[in-house]
C-alpha positions in Angstrom: 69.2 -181.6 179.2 71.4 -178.6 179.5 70.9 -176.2 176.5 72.3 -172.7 176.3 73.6 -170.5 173.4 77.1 -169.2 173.2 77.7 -165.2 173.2 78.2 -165.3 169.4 75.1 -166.5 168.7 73.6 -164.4 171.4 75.2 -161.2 169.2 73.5 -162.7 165.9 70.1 -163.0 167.7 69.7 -159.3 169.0 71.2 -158.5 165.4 68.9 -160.4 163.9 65.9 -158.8 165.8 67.0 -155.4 165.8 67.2 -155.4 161.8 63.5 -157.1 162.1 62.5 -154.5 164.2 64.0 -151.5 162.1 62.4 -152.9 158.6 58.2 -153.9 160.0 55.9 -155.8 158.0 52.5 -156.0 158.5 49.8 -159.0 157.2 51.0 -161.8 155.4 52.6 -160.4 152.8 56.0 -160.2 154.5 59.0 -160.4 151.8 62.0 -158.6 153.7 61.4 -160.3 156.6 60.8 -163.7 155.1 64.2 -163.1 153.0 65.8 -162.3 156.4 64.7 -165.5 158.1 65.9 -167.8 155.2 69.7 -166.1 154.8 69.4 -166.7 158.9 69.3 -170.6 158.4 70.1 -170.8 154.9 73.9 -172.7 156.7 71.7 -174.9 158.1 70.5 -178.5 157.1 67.4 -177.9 157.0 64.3 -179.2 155.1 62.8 -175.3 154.3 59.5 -174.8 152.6 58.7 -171.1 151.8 55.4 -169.7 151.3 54.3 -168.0 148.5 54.6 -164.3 148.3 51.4 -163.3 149.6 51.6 -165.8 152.5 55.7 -165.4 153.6 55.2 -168.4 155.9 58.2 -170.7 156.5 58.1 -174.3 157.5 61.5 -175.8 158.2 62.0 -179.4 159.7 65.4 -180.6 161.3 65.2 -184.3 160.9 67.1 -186.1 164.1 70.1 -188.9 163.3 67.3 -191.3 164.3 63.3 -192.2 163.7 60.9 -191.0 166.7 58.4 -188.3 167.4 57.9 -184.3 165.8 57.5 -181.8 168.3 56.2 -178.1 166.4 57.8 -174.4 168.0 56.4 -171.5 166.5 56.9 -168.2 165.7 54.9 -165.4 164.7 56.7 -162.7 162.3 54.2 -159.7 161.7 54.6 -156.1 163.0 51.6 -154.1 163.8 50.0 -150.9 161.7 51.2 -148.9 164.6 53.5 -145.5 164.5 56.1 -145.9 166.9 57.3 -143.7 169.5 60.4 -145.6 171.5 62.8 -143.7 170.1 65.2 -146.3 170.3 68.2 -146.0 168.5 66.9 -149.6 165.8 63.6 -147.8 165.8 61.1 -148.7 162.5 62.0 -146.8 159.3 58.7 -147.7 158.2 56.1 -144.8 158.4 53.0 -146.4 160.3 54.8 -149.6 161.1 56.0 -151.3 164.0 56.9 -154.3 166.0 54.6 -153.8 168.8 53.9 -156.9 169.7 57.8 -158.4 170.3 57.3 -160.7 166.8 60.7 -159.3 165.9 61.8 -160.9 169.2 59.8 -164.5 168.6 61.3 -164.5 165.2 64.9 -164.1 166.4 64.6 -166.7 168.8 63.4 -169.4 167.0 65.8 -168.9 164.4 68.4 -169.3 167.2 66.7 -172.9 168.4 67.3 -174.1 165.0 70.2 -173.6 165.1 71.0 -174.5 168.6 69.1 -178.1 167.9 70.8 -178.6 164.6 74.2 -178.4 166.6 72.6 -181.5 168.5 71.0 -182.9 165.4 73.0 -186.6 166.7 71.2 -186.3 170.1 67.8 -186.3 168.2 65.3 -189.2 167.3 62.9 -187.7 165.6 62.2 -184.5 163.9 61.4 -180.7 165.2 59.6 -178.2 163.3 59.6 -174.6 163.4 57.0 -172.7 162.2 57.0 -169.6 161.0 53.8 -168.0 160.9 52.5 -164.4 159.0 49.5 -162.7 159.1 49.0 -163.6 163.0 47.3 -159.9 163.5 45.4 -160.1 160.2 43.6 -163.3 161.0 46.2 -165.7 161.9 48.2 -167.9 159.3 48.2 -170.9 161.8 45.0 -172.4 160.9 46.4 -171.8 156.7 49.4 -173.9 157.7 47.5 -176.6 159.7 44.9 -177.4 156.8 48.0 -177.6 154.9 49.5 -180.4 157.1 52.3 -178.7 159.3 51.0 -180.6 162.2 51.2 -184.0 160.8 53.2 -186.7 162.8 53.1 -183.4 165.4 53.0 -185.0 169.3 53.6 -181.5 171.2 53.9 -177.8 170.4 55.3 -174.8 171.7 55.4 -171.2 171.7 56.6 -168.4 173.7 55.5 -164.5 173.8 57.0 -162.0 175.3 55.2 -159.5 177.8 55.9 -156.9 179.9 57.4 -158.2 183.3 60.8 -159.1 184.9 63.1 -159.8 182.5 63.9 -163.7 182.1 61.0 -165.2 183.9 58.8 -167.7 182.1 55.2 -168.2 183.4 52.3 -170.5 181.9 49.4 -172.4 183.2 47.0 -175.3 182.8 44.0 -175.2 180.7 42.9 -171.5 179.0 46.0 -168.9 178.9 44.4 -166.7 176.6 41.3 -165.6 175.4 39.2 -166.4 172.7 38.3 -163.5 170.4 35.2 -162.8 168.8 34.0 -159.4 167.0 30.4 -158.6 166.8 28.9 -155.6 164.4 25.3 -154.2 164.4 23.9 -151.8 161.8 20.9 -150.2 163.0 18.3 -149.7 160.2 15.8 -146.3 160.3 14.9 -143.6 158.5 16.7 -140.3 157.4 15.4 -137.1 157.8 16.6 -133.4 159.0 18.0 -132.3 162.1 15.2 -130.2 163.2 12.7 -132.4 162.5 12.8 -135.8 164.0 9.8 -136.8 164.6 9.5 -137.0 160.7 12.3 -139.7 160.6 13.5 -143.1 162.2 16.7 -141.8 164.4 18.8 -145.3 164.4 21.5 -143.1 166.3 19.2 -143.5 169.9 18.7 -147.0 169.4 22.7 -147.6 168.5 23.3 -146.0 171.8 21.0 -147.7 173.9 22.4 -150.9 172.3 26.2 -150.1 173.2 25.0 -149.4 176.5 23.0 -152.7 176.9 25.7 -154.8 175.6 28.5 -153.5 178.4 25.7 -154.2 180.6 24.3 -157.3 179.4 28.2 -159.1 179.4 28.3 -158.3 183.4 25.0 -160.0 184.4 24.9 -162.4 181.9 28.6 -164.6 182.8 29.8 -165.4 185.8 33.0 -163.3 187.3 35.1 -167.1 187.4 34.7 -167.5 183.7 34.8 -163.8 182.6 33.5 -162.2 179.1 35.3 -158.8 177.9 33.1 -156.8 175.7 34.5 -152.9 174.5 32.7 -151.2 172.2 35.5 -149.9 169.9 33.7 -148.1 166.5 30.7 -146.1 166.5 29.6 -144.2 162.9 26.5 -142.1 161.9 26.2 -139.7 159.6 28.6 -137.5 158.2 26.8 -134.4 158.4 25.8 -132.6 161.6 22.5 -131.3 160.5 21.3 -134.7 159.0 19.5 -137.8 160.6 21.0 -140.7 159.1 19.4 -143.8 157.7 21.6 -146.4 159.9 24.2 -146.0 162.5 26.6 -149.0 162.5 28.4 -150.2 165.9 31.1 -152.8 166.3 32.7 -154.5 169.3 35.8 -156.7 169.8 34.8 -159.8 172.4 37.0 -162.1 174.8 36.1 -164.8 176.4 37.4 -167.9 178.3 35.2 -170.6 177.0 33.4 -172.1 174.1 30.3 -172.0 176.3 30.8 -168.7 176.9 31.2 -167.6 172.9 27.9 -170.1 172.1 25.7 -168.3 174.4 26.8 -164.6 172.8 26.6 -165.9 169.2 22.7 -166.9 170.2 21.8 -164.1 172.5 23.6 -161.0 170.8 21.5 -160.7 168.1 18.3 -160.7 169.9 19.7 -158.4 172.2 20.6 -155.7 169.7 17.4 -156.3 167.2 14.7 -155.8 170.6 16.2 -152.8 171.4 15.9 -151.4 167.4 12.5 -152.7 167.6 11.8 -150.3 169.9 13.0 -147.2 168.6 11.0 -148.3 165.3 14.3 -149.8 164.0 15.9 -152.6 163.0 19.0 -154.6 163.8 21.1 -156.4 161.1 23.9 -158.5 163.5 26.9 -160.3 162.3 28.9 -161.9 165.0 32.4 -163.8 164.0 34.7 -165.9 166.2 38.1 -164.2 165.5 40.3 -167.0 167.4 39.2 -169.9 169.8 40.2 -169.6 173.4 44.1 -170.7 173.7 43.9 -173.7 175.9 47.1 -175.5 177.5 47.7 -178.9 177.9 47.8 -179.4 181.5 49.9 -182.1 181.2 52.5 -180.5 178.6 52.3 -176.8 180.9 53.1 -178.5 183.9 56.2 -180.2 182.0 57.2 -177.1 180.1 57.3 -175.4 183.9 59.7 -178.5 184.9 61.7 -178.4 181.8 62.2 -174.2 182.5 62.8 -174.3 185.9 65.4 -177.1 185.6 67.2 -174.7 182.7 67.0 -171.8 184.6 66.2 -172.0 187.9 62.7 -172.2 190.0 62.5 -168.7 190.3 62.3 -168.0 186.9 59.9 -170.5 185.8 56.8 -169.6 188.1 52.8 -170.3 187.5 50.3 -167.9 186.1 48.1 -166.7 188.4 45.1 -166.0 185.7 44.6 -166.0 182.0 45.3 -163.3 179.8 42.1 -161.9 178.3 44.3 -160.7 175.0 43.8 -163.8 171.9 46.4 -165.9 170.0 46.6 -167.6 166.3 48.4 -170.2 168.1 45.3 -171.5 169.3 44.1 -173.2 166.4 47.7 -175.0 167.2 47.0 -176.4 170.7 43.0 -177.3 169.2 45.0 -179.9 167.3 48.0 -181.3 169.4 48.7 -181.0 173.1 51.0 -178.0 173.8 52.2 -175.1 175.9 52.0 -171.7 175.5 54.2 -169.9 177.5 55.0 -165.8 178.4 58.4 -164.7 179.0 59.2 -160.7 181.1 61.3 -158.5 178.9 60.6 -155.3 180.8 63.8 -153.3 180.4 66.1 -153.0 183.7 65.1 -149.3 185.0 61.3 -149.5 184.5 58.7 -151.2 186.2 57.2 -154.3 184.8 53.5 -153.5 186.4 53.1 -149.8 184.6 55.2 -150.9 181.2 53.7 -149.9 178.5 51.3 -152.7 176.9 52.5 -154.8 174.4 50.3 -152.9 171.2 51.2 -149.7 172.4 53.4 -147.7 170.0 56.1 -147.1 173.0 56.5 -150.5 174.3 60.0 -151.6 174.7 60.9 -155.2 175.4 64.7 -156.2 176.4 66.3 -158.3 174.2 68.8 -159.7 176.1 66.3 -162.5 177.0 66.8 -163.6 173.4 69.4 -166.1 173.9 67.4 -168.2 176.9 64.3 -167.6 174.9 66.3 -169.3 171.9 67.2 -172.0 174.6 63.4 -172.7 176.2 62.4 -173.6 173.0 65.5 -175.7 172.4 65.2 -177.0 175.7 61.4 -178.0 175.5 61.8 -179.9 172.1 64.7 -181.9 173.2 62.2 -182.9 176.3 60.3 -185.1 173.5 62.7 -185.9 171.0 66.2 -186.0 172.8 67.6 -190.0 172.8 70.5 -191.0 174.4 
């Protein structure tokens, strides 16, 4: 069904994200920007439930002229503890904050759907709800908001995240998207002593190295190259003084991978990895290993109708497969655990710079065009009227 969003809304939208995008929270503590959603739809009929302060989530449902189905669309609304460096002209006045991660963007849009859909509220049987989520790079508020019941009655979600790459192009796939993200953190246990004199102490800083080395190693021989495992080695700390052995060196890695087999076999074999090696230097290995976020899986079903659904919108050329997951993680994994769903990616590379050496979304000078607001704002409109849409 044709959806698209008039130029005045398309004004509010980049409005909207541009004052999000200026003003950064990070966590789930998010009161400006919570405040900002809710005056957004506050002239909508809407049933709004607010989080508390220290959760700023938002759950609003739009309940259709008619009984039927709930389809969920999401959006996540932190920034990142990042200092950026765009120097755009709406850049954040907030020192060490920043919307790195085109939440500003999400945020935007979905307050657009809602109120695209509740334009169309007499076309619906059934109910949509849009979820706004905080905290998704402190830990993820989705799986807060599921235990809470969000997804109840829920027969489909969606969400869409913006990436570097032609501007206006949608792109998912069947079955993983994303990666699942684990964290793993080894303290190495000897004994102290001088500089000079090591032979009189238990050096844990040999035995740390020879573990990093091992596990970048160890992830390579260990998985095969079709369902991959990403291992970097990200912290390393010792002592504070130069001249001074230290009594344990501690070592932490973040960990992707593609499949709940995969994660098993590092949670079992990690640990004995790290504690031989310390064993041989005379040391020992204390291990903790955490899954962060589950691999985010696609329904095929529901990412091959989401393609259909785009490309009809928009055009075939801008609704195109993905050629291979993305080994970055998602909150909105928990989601799709739950309910079938899609997960799709939209290009906002600005016009004038290449999509393939953009800067990473993360990065403290990634840009992301927001002109794509107003069809992003209509994909999501778009996809829940697919379920809920009665003539």
């Amino acid at each position: 069904m044709p959806v698209s969003a008039p130029a005045a809304l398309h004004s509010e939208l980049v409005a909207l994200r541009r004052t999000l995008h200026a003003h950064p929270e990070a966590g789930f503590a998010l009161p400006r920007t919570q405040r900002s959603v809710l005056t957004a739809m506050a002239p909508l009929d809407l049933e709004v439930t607010p989080g508390p302060h220290d959760f700023a989530s938002i759950v609003a449902v739009l309940h259709g002229a008619r009984p039927g189905p709930s389809v969920l669309l999401r959006a996540d609304m932190d920034a990142l503890r990042v200092t950026e460096e765009t120097g755009l002209p709406f850049a954040s006045q907030t020192p060490g904050l920043m919307h790195a991660c085109g939440h500003d963007l999400h945020t935007a849009a979905l307050v657009g759907t809602a109120k695209l859909l509740s334009a169309r509220r007499d076309e619906i049987a059934g109910s949509v709800v849009f979820m706004f989520e905080p905290g998704e790079e402190a830990g993820g508020g989705a799986q807060r908001l599921i235990d809470e019941g969000i997804l109840s009655g829920v027969e489909a979600a969606y969400g869409i995240h913006v990436l570097p790459g032609p501007a206006g192009v949608f792109t998912t796939r069947a079955g993983s998207v994303m990666a699942g993200a684990s964290s793993l953190t080894v303290r190495v246990l000897g004994r102290s002593g001088h500089g000079s004199r090591p032979h009189q102490a238990v050096d844990p800083v040999p035995a740390a190295a020879q573990i990093i080395s091992a596990l970048h190693t160890y992830v390579t021989r260990r998985f095969p190259v079709f369902d991959p495992v990403v291992l970097s080695v990200t912290k390393m700390q010792a002592s504070d003084i130069i001249n001074a052995i230290p009594d344990e060196a501690t070592l932490a890695a973040t960990i992707r991978a593609l499949s709940a087999e995969s994660v098993d076999i590092l949670a079992r074999e990690l640990p004995s990895l790290a504690d031989g090696i310390a064993s041989a230097f005379g040391c020992r290995a204390e291990t903790e290993f955490r899954s962060v976020y589950p691999v985010t899986a696609n329904d095929p079903e529901t990412a091959a109708h989401a393609l259909t659904v785009l490309g009809d919108l928009f055009g075939p050329e801008r609704a195109v497969p993905l050629e291979h997951p993305i080994m970055a993680s998602e909150s909105f994994s928990a989601v799709l655990k739950e309910v079938p769903g899609a997960f799709v990616f939209l290009g906002t590379t600005p016009e004038g710079i290449d999509p393939d050496t953009a800067e990473m979304n993360h990065s403290p000078r990634a840009v992301f065009d927001d002109s794509v607001l107003s069809d992003q704002a209509a994909a999501l409109a778009a996809l829940a009227l697919s379920h809920v849409s009665r003539p």
